[in-house]
C-alpha positions in Angstrom: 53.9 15.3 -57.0 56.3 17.4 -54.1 58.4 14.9 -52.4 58.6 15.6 -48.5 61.8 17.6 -48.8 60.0 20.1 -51.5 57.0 21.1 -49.1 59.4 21.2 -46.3 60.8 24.1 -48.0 57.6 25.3 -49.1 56.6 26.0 -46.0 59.4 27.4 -45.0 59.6 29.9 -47.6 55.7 31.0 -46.7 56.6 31.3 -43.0 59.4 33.4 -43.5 56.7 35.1 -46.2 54.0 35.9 -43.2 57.6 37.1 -40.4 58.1 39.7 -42.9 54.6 40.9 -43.0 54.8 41.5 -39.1 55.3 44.5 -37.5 58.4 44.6 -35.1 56.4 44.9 -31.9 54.4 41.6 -33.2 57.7 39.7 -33.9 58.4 40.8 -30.4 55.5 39.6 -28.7 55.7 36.4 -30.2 59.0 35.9 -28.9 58.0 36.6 -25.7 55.4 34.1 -25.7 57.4 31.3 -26.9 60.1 32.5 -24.5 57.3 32.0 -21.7 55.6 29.1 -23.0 59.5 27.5 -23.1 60.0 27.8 -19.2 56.6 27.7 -17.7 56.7 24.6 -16.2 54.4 24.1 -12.8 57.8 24.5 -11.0 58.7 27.8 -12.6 54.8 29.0 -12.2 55.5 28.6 -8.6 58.5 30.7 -8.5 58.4 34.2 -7.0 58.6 37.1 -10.2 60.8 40.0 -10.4 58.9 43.2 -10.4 61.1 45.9 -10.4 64.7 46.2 -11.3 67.9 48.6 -11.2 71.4 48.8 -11.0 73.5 49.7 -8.0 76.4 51.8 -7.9 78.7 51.5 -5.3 82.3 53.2 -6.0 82.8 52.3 -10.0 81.2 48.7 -8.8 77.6 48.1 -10.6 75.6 45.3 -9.4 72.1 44.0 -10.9 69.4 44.4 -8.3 65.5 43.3 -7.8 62.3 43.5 -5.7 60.3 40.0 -6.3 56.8 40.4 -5.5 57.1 38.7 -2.1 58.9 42.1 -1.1 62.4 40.4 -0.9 65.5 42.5 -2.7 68.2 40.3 -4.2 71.1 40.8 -6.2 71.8 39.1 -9.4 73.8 35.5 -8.6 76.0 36.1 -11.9 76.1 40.1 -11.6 77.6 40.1 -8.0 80.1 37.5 -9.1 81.2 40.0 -11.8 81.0 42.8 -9.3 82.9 40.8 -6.9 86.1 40.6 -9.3 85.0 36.8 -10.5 85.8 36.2 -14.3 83.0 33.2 -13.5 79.5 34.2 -13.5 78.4 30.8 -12.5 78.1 29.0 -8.8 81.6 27.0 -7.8 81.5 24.0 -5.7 83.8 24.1 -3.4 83.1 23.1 0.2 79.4 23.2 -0.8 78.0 23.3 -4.2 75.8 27.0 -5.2 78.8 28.6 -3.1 79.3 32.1 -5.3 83.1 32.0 -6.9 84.2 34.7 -5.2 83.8 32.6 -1.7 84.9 29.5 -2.6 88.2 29.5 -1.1 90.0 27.8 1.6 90.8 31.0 3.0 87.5 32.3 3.1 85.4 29.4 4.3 86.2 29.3 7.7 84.9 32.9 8.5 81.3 32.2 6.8 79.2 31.4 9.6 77.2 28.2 9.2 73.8 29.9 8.5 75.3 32.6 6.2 77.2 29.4 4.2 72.8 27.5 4.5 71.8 31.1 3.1 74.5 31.4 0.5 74.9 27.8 -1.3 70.7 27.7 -1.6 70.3 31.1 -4.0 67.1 32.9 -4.1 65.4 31.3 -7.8 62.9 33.7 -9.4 61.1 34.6 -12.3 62.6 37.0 -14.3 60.3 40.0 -14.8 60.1 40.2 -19.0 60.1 35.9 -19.2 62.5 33.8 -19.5 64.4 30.8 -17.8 65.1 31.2 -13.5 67.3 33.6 -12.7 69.2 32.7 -9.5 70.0 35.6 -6.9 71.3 36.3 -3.1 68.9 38.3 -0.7 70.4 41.5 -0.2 70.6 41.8 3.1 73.2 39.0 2.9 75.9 41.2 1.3 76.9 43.1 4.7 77.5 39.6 5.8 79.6 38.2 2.9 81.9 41.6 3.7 82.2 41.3 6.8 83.3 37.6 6.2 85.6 39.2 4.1 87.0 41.3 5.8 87.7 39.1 9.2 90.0 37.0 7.0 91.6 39.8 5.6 92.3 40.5 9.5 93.6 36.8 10.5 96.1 37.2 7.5 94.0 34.5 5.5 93.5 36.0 2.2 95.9 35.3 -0.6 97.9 38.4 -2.4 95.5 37.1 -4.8 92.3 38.2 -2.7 93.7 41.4 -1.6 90.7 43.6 -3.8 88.6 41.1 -2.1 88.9 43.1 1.3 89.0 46.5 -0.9 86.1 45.7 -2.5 84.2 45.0 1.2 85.1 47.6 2.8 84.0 50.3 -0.5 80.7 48.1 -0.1 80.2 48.5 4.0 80.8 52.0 3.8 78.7 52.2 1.1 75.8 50.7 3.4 76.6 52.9 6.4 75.7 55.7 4.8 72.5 54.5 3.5 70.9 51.3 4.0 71.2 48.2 1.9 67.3 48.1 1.5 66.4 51.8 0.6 69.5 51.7 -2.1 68.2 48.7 -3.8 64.4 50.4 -3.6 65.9 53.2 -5.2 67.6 51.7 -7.8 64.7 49.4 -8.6 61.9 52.0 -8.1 60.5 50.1 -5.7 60.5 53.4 -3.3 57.2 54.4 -5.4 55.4 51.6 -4.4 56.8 50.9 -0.7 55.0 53.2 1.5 51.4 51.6 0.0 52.6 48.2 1.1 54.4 48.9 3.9 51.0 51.0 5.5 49.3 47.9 4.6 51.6 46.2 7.3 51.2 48.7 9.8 47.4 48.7 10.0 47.7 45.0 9.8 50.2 45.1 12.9 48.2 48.4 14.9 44.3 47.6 13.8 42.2 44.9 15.4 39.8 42.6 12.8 37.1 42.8 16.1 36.1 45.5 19.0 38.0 44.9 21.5 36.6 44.8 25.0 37.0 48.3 26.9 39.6 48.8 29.3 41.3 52.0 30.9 44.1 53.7 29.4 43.8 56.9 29.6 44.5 57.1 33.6 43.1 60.1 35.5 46.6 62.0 35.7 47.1 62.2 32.5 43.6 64.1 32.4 44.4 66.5 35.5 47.7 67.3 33.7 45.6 68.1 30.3 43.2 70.6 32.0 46.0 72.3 34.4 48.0 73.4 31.1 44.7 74.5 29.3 43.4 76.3 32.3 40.6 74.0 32.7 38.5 73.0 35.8 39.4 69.2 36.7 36.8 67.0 37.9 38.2 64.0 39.4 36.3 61.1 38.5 34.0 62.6 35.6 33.4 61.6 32.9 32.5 64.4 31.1 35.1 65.6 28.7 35.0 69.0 26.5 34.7 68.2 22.7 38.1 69.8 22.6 39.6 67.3 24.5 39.2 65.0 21.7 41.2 66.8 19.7 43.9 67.0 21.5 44.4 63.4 22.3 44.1 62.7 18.6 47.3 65.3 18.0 49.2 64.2 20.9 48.6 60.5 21.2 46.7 59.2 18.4 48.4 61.3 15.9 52.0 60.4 16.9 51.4 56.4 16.1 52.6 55.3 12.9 51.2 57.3 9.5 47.6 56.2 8.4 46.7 54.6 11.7 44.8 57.6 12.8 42.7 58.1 9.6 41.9 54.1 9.7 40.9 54.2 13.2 38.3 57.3 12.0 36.9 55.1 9.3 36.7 52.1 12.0 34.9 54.5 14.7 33.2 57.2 12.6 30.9 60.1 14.2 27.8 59.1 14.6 24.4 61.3 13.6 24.5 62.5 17.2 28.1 63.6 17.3 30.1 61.3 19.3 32.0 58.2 18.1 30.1 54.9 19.5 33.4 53.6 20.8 37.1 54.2 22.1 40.1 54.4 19.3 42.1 52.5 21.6 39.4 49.4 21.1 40.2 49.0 17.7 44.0 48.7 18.5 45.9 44.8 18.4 46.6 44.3 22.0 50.2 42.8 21.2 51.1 46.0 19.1 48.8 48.5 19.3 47.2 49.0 22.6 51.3 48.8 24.0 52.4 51.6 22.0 49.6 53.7 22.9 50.5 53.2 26.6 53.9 54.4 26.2 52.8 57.4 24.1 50.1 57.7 27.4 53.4 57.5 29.3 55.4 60.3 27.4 52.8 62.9 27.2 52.0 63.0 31.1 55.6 63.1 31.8 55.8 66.1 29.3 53.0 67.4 30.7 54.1 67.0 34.6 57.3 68.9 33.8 56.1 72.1 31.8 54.4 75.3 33.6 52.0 76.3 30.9 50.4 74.8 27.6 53.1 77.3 25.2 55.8 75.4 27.4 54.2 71.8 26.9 54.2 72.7 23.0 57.8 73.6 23.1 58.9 70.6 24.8 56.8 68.0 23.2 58.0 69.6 19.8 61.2 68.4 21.2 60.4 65.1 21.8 58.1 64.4 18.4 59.9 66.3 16.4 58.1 66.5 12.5 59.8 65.8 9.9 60.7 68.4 7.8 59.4 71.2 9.9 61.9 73.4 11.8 62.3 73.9 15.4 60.7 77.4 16.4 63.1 79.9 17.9 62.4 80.1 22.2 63.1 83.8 21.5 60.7 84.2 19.0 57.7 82.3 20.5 58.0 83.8 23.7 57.6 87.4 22.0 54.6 86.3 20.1 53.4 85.2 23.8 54.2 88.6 25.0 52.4 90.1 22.2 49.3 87.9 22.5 48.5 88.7 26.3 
């Protein structure tokens, strides 16, 4: 009969039988899911999760970054520490306890302001993105702070000789945020950028497009039309109605158009053309009234002033070019547009 310590080893043999039979990529999945399984408590469930990750360079300075998928961007807790100059990767506890190591000085605590010092000894917690226990990390827009911090005791003669690549270190991390910023170099390290400009439309159209009609109102006052048919060479009709179909299109380029990317083209699915030709309502009816409808009546505001100060429609082009620039697109020359005007007539 096997005594207790004989099957024991039985088994153990047959498990380590049935490992060797699995491929590498099944030994690696099970790993994972034990990995999970060992940290998914309700608490950790809760917990944001890391969805993209990088590096960034700064100088010879490398310092783990994230996105979670709440849309914050935080640096590693235990990489900035190391980044920092801090042979501790952990949190100190001086003054107040989560307080990164590089901080925790005498000399340094009186130039954290009391929000940053809320903001710093309470790190971001998060699951990491392959499993795993929390991972613990500072929002990013935080850093500029911390140098700055920095660098004001640096000024007041605070730091120790001890602290002096403290201040070195801030100031190779502040200009390395002037030149671009904080949140578009931790998007590009993480590769975040890819995904941005889906969410971030999402937020304009929830900021710029109304959820109901709204009631109609003017905005379009009559000035703004009399300008519009002066340049084109049009006859105005004070108080008509009536509008050529071309009209249309030119409010779309030069007000609709100039709102922020993908507003236009929602506002067209919100108010399309109907069998007859004509949309059933106003754009601006489908604009927020906090957001929306107000940045309309400055564009409203910008376009008549163009218009009141140019002589002809080639002018107006010229100088609105000016003012809403594309991006990407070159000026054009005076000289040569006015010889292509020349030409034309």
């Amino acid at each position: 009969m096997e005594t207790k310590d004989q099957k024991t080893s039985l088994q153990s043999i047959g498990g380590r039988a049935r490992a060797e039979r699995l491929s590498p990529e099944e030994r690696q999945e099970i790993a994972r899911y034990a990995a999970e399984s060992r940290w998914s408590g309700e608490g950790h469930a809760m917990l944001p999760r890391e969805t993209h990750t990088g590096t960034l360079k700064i100088g010879e300075r490398e310092i783990p970054c994230s996105v979670l998928d709440n849309g914050i961007r935080v640096f590693s807790a235990r990489g900035l520490n190391r980044a920092m100059g801090s042979r501790k990767a952990g949190a100190a506890r001086y003054g107040a306890p989560q307080l990164p190591y590089f901080l925790a000085s005498p000399s340094l605590s009186p130039f954290i302001s009391k929000d940053l010092m809320v903001r710093l000894i309470s790190p971001l917690q998060y699951r990491p993105k392959h499993g795993g226990r929390t991972a613990f990390g500072y929002e990013a827009m935080l850093l500029p702070a911390v140098c700055e911090a920095i660098l004001d005791a640096d000024k007041a003669g605070s730091l120790r000789s001890s602290q002096a690549y403290l201040a070195d270190m801030a100031n190779v991390l502040l200009r390395g945020f002037a030149r671009v910023g904080v949140i578009a170099l931790v998007d590009e390290a993480t590769g975040y950028q890819d995904e941005r400009p889906r969410l971030e439309l999402s937020k304009i159209l929830e900021a710029y497009i109304s959820a109901e009609l709204m009631p109609w109102t003017k905005r379009f006052p009559d000035e703004f039309f009399r300008q519009l048919y002066r340049l084109q060479g049009w006859e105005y009709t004070p108080g008509s109605a009536k509008r050529t179909p071309y009209v249309g299109k030119l409010i779309n380029k030069y007000i609709y158009g100039q709102l922020p990317p993908g507003v236009l083209d929602e506002l067209r699915k919100k108010n399309p053309v109907t069998e007859s030709g004509y949309r059933r309502h106003k754009h601006f009816q489908f604009l927020t009234s906090d957001t929306g409808n107000p940045h309309l009546d400055r564009q409203v505001t910008a376009v008549s002033t163009i218009m009141r100060i140019s002589d002809d429609k080639y002018q107006f082009e010229r100088n609105f070019d000016k003012a809403f620039p594309i991006k990407g697109i070159q000026q054009k020359l005076p000289l040569v547009i006015d010889l292509v005007e020349r030409v034309a007539k």
